[in-house]
C-alpha positions in Angstrom: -193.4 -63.8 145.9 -195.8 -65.3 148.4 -195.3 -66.8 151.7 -194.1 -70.9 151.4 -193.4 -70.2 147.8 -190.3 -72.4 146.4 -187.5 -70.5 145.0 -184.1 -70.6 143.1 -181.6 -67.9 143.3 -179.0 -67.8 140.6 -176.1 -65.5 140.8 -172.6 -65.3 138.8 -169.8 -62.3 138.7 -170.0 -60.5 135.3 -167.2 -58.2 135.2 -163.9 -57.2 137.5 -161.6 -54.4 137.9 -159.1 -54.2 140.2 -160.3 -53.8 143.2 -164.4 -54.7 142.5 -166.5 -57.1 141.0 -170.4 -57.2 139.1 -172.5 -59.5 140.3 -175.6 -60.1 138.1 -178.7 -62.4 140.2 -182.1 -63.5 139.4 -185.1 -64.9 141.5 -186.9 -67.5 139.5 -190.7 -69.4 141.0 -191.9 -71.3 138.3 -190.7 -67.6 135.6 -188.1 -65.1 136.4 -189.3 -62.5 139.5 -186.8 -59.9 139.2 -183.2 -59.4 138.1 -180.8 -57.0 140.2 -176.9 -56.6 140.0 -174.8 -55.2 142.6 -170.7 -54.3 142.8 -168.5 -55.7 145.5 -165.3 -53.1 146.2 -162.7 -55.2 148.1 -161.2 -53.3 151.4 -158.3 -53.7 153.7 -159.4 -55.4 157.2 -159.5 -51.7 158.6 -161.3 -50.2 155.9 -158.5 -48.4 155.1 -158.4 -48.9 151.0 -159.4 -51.0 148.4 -158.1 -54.3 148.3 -156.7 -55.5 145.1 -158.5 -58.6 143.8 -156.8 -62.0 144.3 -155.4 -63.4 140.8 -157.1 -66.6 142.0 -160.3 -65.5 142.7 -159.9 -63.7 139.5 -158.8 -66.6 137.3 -161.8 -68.6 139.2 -164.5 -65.5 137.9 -163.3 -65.7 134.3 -163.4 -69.7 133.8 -166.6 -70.3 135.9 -168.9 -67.3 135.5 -167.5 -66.1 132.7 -166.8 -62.4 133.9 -164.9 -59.9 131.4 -163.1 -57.2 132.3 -164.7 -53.9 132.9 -163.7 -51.1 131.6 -166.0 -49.3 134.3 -169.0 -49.8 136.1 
């Protein structure tokens, strides 16, 4: 990447479990840069625990992104 150089980040969840989600993302200028996927684990306010996921954000994940379930990650 160089300095002033347009851009386009694309990013979409890939897989859940219960309490975590895969996101997959990609940097593209002009031909794809780099690729790099991270996992999201849900906690309590207080750190406490994992958070279970919400069925809706769920049920948004499956019908937008496409995201399976994983069986780990």
């Amino acid at each position: 990447m160089l300095r002033n150089e347009a851009y386009i980040v694309t990013a979409r969840a890939t897989a859940y479990r219960t309490t975590s989600f895969t996101i997959a993302s990609e940097i593209w200028a002009g031909d794809l840069r780099t690729t790099f996927t991270c996992v999201c684990v849900t906690l309590e306010p207080d750190g406490s625990a994992r958070r279970p996921l919400a069925q809706t954000f769920i049920d948004h994940i499956r019908t937008i992104d496409g995201a399976q379930t994983a069986s780990s990650f």
